[in-house]
N, C-alpha and C positions, 0 to 999 in steps of 0.2 A: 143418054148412053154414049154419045158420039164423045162428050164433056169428058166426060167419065175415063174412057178410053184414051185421052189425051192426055189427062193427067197422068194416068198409070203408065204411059209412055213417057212422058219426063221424069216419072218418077223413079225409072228404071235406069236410064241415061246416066244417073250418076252412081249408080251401080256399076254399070258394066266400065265405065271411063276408070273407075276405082278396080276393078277385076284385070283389065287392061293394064294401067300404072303399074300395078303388084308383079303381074307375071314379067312385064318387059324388063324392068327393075331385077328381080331375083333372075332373069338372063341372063342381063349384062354380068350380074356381080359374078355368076361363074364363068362367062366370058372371061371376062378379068380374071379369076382368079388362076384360066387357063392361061393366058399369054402375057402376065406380071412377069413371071419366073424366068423368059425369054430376053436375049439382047434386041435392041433395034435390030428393024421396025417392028416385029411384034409389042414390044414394050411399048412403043408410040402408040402403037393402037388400041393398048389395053386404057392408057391414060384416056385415050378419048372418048370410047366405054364408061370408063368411070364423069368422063365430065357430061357425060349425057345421062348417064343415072343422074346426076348433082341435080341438072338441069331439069330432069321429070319431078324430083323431090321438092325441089325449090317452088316449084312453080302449082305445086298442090299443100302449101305450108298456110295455114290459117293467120291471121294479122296479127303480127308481132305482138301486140298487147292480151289478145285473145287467147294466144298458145299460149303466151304466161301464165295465166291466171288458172287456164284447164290442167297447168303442171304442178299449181298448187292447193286448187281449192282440195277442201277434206285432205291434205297432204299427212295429215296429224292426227288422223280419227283413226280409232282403234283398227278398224279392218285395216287401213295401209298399215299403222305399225304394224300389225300381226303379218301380214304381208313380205315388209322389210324385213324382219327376223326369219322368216323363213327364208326370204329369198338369200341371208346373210349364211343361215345354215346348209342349205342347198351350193354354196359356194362353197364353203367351208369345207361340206362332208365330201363333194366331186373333187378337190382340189388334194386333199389328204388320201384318198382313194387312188387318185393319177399319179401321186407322187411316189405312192409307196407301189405302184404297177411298173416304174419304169426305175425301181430302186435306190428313191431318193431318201431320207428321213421323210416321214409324215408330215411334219412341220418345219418349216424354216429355220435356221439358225440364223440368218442376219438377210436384210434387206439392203439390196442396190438400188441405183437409180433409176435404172429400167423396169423394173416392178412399177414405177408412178404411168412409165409410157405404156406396159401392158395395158395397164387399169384403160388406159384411155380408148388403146386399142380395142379394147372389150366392151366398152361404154359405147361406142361407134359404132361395132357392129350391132349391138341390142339395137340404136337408135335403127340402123336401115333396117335388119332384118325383123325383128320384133315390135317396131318403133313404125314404119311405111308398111313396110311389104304384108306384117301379119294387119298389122290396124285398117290397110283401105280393103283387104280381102274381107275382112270379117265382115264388111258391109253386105257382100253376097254370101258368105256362109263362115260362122264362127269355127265350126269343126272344121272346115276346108283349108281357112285360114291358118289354125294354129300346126297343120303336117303339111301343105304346103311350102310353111316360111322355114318350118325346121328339116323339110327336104331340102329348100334352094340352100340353105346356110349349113348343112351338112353337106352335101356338093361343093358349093364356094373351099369349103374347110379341105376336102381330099384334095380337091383339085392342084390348090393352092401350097399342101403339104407336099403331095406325094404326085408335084411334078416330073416330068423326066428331067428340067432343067435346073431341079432342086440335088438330083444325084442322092435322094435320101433313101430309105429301105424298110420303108414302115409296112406290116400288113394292113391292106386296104380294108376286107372288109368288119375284125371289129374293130377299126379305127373308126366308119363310116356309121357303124352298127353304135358305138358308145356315143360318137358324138348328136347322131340324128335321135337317140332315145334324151338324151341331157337336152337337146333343144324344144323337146314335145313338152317336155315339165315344166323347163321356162313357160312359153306357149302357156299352157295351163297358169303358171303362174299368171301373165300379162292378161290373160283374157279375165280370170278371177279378178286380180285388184282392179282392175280398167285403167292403168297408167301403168308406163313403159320403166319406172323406176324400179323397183321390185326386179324386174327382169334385169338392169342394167347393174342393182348390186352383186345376184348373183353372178355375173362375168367377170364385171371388175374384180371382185373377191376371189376367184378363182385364178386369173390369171395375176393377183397380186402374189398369192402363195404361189401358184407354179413356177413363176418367172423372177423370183424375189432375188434367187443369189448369182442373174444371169450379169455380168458385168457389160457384156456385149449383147447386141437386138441378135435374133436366132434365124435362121436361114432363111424360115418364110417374111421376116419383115422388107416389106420395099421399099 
């Protein structure tokens, strides 16, 4: 019994270390996303937030050879394709949706070079929010995981928009309300495929059409 008891004690240890990382993690990033917008020293501070996030991430990354391999095995088998195309259409359909909301054409007439740095932008955040924060939570509970990571990262998203130091005039909450419902799908997607790819197409694809004919990075970029 007493055996027994120990083990289910270490066996939880790295649950909770994982429940811990995820929540400190999705903090910081709306820390940051609160005092990015700011001149020094808040700006100072925000950086160091983020370098402590780097730091928690870094330091629960599996050996380089190892993550490789879990990014590609089955990378080709019919569920990820099927996966991919959804996540490609899920980009698509939210992207065409947004543009024609804020009264742009539905689609793109030509591509800048900022459309490459969105994609990246988007690729990045899948990777924390989707990629850390949803993957070490799901080890305590996969439903907790995937509205958890698309609360923090719909928070990080307002905060980050519709700072006071951004001077912008967007309504909060369905801003708050479209973006936290688009992250629960992702969510859904990532926890479905079991790899953070699928989730990371439909970002990138989205902000490649929203951001395609911006010549210049847009208020929220820091």
């Amino acid at each position: 019994m007493m055996k027994q008891r120990q083990q289910k004690i270490m066996a939880a240890a790295p649950v909770k270390d994982d429940l811990r990382d995820g929540i400190l993690c999705a903090v910081g990033m709306v820390l940051f996303a609160c005092l990015i917008p700011f001149a020094f020293p808040l700006r100072a501070l925000a950086f160091l937030i983020l370098f402590l996030i780097g730091f928690i991430i870094t330091r629960n990354l599996y050996h380089q050879k190892n993550s490789a391999f879990l990014l590609v095995r089955d990378a080709f088998s019919q569920k990820m394709i099927a996966c991919y195309l959804v996540g490609l259409l899920m980009g698509v359909a939210g992207a065409m949706y947004y543009r024609g909301s804020i009264g742009l054409p539905v689609f793109p007439s030509l591509f800048r070079s900022f459309a490459l740095v969105a994609m990246c932008i988007g690729a990045m955040e899948e990777i924390v929010f989707r990629g850390f924060i949803q993957g070490r939570l799901s080890r305590f509970h996969p439903g907790f995981a995937i509205v958890f990571a698309a609360f923090a990262h719909a928070s990080y998203k307002a905060f980050l928009f519709l700072s006071p130091a951004s001077q912008q005039h967007l309504p909060v909450l369905p801003f708050y309300t479209w973006t936290f419902g688009a992250f629960i799908l992702i969510g859904f997607l990532r926890y479905y495929s079991g790899r953070i790819l699928p989730a990371i197409i439909v970002h990138a694809i989205f902000d490649l059409l929203v951001y395609s004919e911006n010549v210049h990075s847009p208020w929220w970029v820091w």
